[in-house]
N, C-alpha and C positions, 0 to 999 in steps of 0.2 A: 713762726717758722721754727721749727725743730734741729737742735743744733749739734752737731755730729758728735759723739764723742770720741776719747785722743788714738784711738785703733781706728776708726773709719777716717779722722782727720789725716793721721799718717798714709794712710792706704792712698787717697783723694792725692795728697802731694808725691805720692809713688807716682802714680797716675799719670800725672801730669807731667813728669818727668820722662815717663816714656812717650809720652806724646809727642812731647818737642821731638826725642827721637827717633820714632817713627816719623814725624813731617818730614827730616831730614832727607828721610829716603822717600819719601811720595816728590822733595822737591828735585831731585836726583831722577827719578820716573819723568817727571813732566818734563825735564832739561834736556834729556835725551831721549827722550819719547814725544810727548806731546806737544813740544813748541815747533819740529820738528814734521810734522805731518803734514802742513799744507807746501813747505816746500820740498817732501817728497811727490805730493801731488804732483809740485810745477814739474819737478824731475824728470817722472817718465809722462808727462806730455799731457797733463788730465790740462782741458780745457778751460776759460777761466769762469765759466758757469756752471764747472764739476767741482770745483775749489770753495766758489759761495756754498754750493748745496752741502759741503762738508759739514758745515757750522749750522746749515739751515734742518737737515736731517739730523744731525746728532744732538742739536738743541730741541727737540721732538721727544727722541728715542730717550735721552738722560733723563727727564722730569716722567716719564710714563715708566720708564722702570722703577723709578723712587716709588710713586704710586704703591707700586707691587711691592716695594722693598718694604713700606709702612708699613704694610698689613701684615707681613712675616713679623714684627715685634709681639704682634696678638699672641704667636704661637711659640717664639723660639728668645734665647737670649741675645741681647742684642750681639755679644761677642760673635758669639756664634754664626749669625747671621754677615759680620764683616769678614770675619774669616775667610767666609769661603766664596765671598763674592771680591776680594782681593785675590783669592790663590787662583780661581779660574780668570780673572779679567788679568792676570800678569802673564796666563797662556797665551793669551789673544797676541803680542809681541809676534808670535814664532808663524803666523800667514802675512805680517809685516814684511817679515824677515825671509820668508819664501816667497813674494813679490818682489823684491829688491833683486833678491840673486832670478828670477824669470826675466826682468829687463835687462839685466847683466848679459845673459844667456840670449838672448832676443828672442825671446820664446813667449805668446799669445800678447802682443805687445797693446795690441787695439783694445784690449779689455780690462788692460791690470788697472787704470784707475776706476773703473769700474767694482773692479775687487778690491781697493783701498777701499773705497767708499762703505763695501758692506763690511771688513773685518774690522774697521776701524766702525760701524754701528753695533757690532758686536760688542767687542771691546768697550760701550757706550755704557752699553745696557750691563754689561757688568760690573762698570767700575760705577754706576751707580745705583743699583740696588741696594746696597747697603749705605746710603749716606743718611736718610732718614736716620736707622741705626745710631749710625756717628753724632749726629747732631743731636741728638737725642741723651747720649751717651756722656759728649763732652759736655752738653749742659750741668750737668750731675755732678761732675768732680772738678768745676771753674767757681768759684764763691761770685756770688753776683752782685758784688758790689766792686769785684775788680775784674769783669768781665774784657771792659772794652780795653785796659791794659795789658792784661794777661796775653791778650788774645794778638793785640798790637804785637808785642814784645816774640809771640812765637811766629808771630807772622811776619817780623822783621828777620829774626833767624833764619827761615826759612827762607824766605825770600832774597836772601845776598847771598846762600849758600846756591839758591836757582840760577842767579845772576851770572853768580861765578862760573858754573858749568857751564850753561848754556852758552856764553862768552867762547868760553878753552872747546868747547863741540864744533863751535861753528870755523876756527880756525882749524881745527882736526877735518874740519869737512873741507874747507880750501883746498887744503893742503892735499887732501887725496883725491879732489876736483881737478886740480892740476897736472897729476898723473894720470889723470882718465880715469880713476877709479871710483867716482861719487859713490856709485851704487853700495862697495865695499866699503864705506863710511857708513851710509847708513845702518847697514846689518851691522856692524858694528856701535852704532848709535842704540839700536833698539836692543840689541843683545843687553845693554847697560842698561837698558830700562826696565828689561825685564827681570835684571839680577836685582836692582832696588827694589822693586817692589814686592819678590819674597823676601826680600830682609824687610821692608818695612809690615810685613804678616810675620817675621818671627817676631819681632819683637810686641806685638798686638796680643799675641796670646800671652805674654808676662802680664799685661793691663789688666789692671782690678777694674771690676764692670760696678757699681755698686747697684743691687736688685731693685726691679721695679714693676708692679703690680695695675694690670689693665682691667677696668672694668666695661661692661657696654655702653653706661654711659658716655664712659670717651671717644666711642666712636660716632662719625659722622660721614655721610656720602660727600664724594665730591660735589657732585650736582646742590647738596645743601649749600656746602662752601662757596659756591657760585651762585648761588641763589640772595645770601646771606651776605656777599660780600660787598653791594654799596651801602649796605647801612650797617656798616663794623670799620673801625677803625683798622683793622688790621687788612680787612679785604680791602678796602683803598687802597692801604699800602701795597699789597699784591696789584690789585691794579694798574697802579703807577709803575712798580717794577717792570711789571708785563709789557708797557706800554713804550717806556725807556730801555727794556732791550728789544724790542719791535725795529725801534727809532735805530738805536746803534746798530744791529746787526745789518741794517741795509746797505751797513760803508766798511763794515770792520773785516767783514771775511775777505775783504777784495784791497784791505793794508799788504798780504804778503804779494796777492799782484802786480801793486801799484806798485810796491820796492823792486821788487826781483823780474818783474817783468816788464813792464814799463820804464822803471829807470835804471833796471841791468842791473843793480847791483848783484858786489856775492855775499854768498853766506855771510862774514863774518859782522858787514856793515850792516847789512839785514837784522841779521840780530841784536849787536850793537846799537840801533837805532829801535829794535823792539823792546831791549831791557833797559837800556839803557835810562829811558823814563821808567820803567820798574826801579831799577836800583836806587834813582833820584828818591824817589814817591817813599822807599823803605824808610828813609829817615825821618819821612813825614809819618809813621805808622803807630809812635808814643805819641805827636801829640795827638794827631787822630783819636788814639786811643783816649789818653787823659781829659779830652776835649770834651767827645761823648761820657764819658763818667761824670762831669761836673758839669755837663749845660745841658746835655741829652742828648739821644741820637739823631729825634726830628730836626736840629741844627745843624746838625753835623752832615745829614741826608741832604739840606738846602745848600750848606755852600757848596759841598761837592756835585749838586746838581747845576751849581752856575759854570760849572771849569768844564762839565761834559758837553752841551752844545758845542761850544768855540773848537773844538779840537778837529774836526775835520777840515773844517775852512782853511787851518792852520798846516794842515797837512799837504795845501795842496799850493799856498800861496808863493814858497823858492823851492824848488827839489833839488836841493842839495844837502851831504851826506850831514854835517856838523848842524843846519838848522835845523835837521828835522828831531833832531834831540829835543826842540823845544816842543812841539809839539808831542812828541811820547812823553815828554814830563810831564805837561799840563792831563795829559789824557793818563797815565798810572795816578797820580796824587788824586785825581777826582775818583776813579774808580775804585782806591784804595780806599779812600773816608767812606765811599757808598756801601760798598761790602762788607766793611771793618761795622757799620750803622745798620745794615740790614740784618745781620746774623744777630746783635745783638737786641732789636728792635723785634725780633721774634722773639727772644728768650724771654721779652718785658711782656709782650702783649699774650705767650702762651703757655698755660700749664705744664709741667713737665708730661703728665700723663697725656696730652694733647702735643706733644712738640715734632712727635714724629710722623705723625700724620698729617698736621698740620702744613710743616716743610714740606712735604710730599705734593701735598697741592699746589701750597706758594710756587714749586719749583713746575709742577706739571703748566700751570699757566705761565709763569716766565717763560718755559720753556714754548709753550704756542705761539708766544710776542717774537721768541729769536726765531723760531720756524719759519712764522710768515714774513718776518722782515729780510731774513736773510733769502727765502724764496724769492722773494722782493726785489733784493738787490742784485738777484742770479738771472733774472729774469730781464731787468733794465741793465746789465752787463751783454746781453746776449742779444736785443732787440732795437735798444735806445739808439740812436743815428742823428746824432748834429752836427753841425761842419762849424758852430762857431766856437765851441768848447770840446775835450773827449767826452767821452762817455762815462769812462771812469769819474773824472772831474766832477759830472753833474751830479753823479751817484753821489758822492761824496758832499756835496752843496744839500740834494733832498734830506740827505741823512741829518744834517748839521740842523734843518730847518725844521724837521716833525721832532727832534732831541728837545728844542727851543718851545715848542707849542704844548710836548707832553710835561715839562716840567713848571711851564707857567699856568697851567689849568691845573693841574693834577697835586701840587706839592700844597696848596692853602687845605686842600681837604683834610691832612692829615693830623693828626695831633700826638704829643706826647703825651703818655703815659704814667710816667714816676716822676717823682720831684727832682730839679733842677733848680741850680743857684739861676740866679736874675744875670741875662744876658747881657753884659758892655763890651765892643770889641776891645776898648782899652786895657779895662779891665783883664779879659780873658788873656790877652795877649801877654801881660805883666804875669800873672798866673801862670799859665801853662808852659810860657818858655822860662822864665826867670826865679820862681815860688820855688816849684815843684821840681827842677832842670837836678837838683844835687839827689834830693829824695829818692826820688821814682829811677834812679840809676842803679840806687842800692835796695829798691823796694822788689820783694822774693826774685831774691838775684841767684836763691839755691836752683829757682826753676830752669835758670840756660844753664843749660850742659857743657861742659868743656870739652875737648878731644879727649885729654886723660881720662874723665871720670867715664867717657861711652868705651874706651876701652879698656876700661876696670870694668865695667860690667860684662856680663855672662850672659 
């Protein structure tokens, strides 16, 4: 491996420091933007089979614009390429935001979820064209032997800074739910989302891109990829992915139903009980991280695939406000190690010059698994009829049950990749929390950003 010298070194940790702050404001977008969608859906009245298809359509529409997003890296810089599929997808906000004020208005009332549905696939397709790009990108300037830390560590920032907002939105939304003014909350919600995310594109253009050179060797058709993909270690792993969000989205689009329509809640318990195991899970994202660096990700893939089964069953056994925290916990820390493990479980198994295509594919077939499960689950919401359980309930029980079958068939096939210390839980446990606990506090601590230092910068 060829090793940077101290102008690229420095450039690489410039880098990296704008990323944290750019995430800042991507988490800032999602907080008042994106967590927020499906219970604008509920809002103005979209049905609880328009609400699955939210997640089943746009799990489609995001992996098939990556596709497209890949193939733009042949031809343009990757910068370039995020630019400007972040400055048009932060347009997208503003038919959110004239939806909002047309229910306000009571004006074409039968159709506006209908017109969520497609600005919000618009909006899809642009915010992911360019992730290929990113991931591609961020691979370049993360040293990869401190991947799955680094990546922790900005994902815990990130992630308590989402917590935080989306928390103080959903009470901002109470609050003017109470005066009758929901609608006036949300345009207001999205307004903010759409301010974050030109600031997180001004700051993207300061990011050093470090250059990188495609040959036609590197490419390869999808249909190869999927031809090639059960006798490759890595098409397994896409597999499996695929298969496991197949499994979950049959139950997960129809979490904001279950809350907010079914058991009434408002806004702020809704979300409370949606982050609330986010923000749990955030403290679990060092060791996640330190975990995968010293034992490897395929283990780290295994236990968080035991904690995803149970979570639906869990969600359905007391509905009440404070239990249900248990279940969002168990169900954020699994999802968290699985993510934190698969982003970097591609970086191990793919070339750089391969990594943006590659994810393009990984993502276009996860994204068919969430398609047809969440179709799935839109479909068995809308037709499913027993008198000894609801229907949601049972929905919720299948999901739990194909989660359990794809990850006991599917997880032996796969293997790690790069060397990893010899597995003891004792061991690890003595390690990761007690060894490492002073270290890795102070290990590239210049990488988080303080308040001061982001407004010292320009």
């Amino acid at each position: 491996m060829v090793k940077d010298n101290p102008k690229v070194k420095k450039l690489k940790k410039q880098a990296r420091r704008h990323s944290i702050k750019e995430g800042l404001f991507v988490s800032a977008r999602t907080s008042f933007g994106d967590y927020y969608i499906s219970p604008f859906a509920i809002a103005i009245n979209a049905s609880n089979s328009m609400v699955a298809m939210l997640t089943s359509i746009i799990g489609l529409l995001g992996p098939l614009s990556q596709t497209f997003g890949s193939k733009l890296i042949e031809k343009y810089s990757r910068k370039k390429i995020i630019l400007k599929s972040i400055f048009f997808e932060s347009l997208m906000w503003l038919p959110l935001i004239f939806i909002a004020i047309l229910f306000y208005k009571g004006i074409l009332i039968n159709i506006l979820p209908l017109m969520v549905l497609f600005s919000f696939a618009i909006y899809t397709i642009l915010a992911n064209i360019g992730h290929p790009a990113w991931f591609s990108w961020m691979g370049d300037i993360v040293d990869e032997k401190k991947r799955g830390r680094w990546f922790a560590k900005r994902n815990l920032l990130i992630g308590f800074v989402s917590v935080v907002l989306a928390i103080g939105a959903s009470f901002f939304l109470d609050h003017l739910k109470s005066l009758d003014l929901t609608m006036f909350g949300f345009v207001t919600l999205f307004t903010f989302a759409l301010i974050a995310r030109l600031s997180s594109w001004r700051i993207l253009k300061k990011q050093y891109e470090p250059k990188i050179k495609l040959k036609k060797r590197d490419h390869f058709s999808f249909w190869e990829f999927i031809l090639n993909a059960p006798k490759n270690n890595f098409g397994k792993f896409t597999i499996y992915r695929a298969l496991i969000g197949f499994a979950s989205s049959i139950a997960s689009p129809l979490i904001a139903v279950y809350l907010l329509r079914y058991l009434n809640f408002d806004y702020t318990n809704y979300m409370i009980i949606t982050l609330g195991g986010t923000f749990a899970s955030l403290f679990l994202l060092e060791i996640w991280g330190k975990f995968s660096d010293r034992y490897g990700n395929y283990r780290t893939m295994v236990i968080a695939s035991i904690l995803i089964p149970i979570t639906p069953i869990l969600w359905i056994l007391y509905p009440k406000m404070w239990y249900l925290l248990i279940p969002a916990t168990i169900s954020g820390a699994g999802w968290a190690g699985l993510h934190l493990a698969s982003g970097n479980f591609i970086y191990d198994n793919i070339s750089k010059e391969k990594r943006g295509l590659a994810v393009s594919y990984f993502n276009m077939i996860w994204g068919i698994g969430v398609f047809l499960g969440a179709g799935l689950g839109a479909l068995l919401i809308k037709f499913l009829n027993t008198s000894f359980l609801e229907p949601i309930i049972v929905v919720f029980l299948i999901s739990a049950l194909v989660r359990a079958i794809v990850a006991i068939w599917w997880l032996p096939k796969i293997k790690e990749v790069r060397e990893t210390k010899k597995f003891s839980a004792q061991k690890a446990f003595k390690h990761i929390i007690f060894k490492e606990a002073k270290p890795t506090l102070l290990e590239e601590a210049h990488e988080i950003v303080s308040i001061k230092d982001y407004l010292a910068t320009k």
